[in-house]
N, C-alpha and C positions, 0 to 999 in steps of 0.2 A: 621578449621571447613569447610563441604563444603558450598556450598552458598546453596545447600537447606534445607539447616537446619536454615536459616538466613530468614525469610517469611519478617522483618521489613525491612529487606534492599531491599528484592523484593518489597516492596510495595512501598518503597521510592522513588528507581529507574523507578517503573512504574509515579510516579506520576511525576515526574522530566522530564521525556516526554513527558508526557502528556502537560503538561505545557510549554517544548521547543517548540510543535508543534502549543500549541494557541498561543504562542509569534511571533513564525516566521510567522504564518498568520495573526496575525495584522499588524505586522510591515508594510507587502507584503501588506493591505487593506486600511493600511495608504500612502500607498506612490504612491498609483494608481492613476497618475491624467490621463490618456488617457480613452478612452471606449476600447481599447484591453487590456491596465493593467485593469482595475475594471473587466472584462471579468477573467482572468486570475487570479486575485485574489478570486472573489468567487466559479472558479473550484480549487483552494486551500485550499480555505473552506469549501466546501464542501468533499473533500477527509480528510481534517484536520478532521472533524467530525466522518469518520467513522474510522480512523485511534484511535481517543482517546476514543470514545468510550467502554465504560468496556465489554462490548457484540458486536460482530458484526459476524451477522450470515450473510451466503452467498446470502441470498435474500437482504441484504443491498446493495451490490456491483453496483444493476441497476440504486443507486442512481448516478454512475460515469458514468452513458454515457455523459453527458455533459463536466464531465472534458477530458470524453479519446477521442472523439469527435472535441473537441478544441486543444487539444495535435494533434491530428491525420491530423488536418489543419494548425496548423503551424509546424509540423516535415514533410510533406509530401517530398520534396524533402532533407530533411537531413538525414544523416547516423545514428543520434538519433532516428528515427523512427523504428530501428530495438528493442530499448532498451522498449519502447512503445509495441510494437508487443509481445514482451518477457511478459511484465508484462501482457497485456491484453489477452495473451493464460495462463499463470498460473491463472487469475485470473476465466478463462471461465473454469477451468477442475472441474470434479465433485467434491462433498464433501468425504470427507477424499480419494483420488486419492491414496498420497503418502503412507498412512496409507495400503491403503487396496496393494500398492504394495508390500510393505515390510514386513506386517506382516497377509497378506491373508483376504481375505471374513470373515473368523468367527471372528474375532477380531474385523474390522467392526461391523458387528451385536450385539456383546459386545459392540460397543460405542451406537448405537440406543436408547440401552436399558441401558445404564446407568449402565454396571458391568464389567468393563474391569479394568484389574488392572491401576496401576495410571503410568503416564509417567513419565519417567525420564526426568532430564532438557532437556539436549542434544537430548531425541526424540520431548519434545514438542519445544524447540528451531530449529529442524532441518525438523522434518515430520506436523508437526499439523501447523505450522504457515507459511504455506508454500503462500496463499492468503495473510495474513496481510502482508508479505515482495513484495508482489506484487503492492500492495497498499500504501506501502512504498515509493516504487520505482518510481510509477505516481507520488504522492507527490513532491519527488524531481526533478524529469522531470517536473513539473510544476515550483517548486522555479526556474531551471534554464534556462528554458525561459518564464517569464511572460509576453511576447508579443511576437515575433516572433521568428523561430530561424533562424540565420544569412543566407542567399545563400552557396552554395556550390560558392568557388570559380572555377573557370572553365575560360577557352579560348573560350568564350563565346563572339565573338562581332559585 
C-alpha cells in the first residue's frame, strides 16, 4: 500500500517527533548549568516549539530572531555559519516561493483561496515544507553547539 493511504501511521510518525523534539529539549534544559548553555537551551526551545507545533504559519518564524541571533554570535567566525545563513534565507523567502516556482502564480491563488487540488506526498514533503526543514536545520545547529562553536584552528600566534 502506498503510505498515503496509511493517515494512522502519518499521525503516529508525526507525533513520535513531535515527542523526539520535547525530549531532546529537555534533556539540552536539564543539562544547562552555565548562563551560555541555559542561553542556548531556551533558543532550543523556542525553535522546539515552533517546530512541534501542528500549525506554524510564517509570521511565527520572528519568534527565531533570538535563536538565529545567538547562532549568528557564536558561528561568526566558523565555517557553520554558512549552514545558518542557508536556513535563515529559506526561511526569509516569501510564502509558497517554491510553489509558485514550479507550478506558476495561478496555482498560488488556488492555495489563498482554499481550491487547489491536494498535494501529493513527495510535493508537500519536497515544495510546501520547504521553511519547516529550515527550521529544522536551526534546531540542529543549536543541538550542536549549545554554547560556542569551537575557533577555527589557524597559525594564529
Amino acid at each position: 500500500p502506498e503510505l498515503a493511504a496509511l493517515p494512522a501511521l502519518g499521525k503516529m510518525l508525526a507525533a513520535v517527533s513531535q515527542l523526539a523534539v520535547v525530549a531532546v529539549t529537555l534533556l539540552a534544559a536539564w543539562r544547562a548549568t552555565s548562563l551560555a548553555a541555559r542561553d542556548g537551551a531556551f533558543a532550543l526551545a523556542v525553535t522546539g516549539m515552533v517546530l512541534v507545533s501542528p500549525i506554524s504559519w510564517s509570521h511565527y518564524l520572528i519568534m527565531l530572531v533570538m535563536p538565529v541571533g545567538l547562532l549568528a554570535v557564536r558561528l561568526f567566525s566558523s565555517p557553520w555559519r554558512w549552514a545558518l545563513v542557508a536556513c535563515v534565507l529559506v526561511m526569509w523567502l516569501p510564502d509558497h516561493f517554491a510553489v509558485r516556482l514550479t507550478f506558476g502564480p495561478e496555482f498560488v491563488d488556488l492555495l489563498s483561496v482554499q481550491r487547489h487540488p491536494p498535494f501529493s506526498p513527495a510535493q508537500n514533503l519536497l515544495l510546501v515544507s520547504a521553511q519547516h526543514y529550515a527550521v529544522l536545520g536551526l534546531f540542529l545547529l543549536l543541538l550542536r553547539f549549545p554554547t560556542a562553536a569551537p575557533a577555527p584552528s589557524g597559525g594564529t600566534a
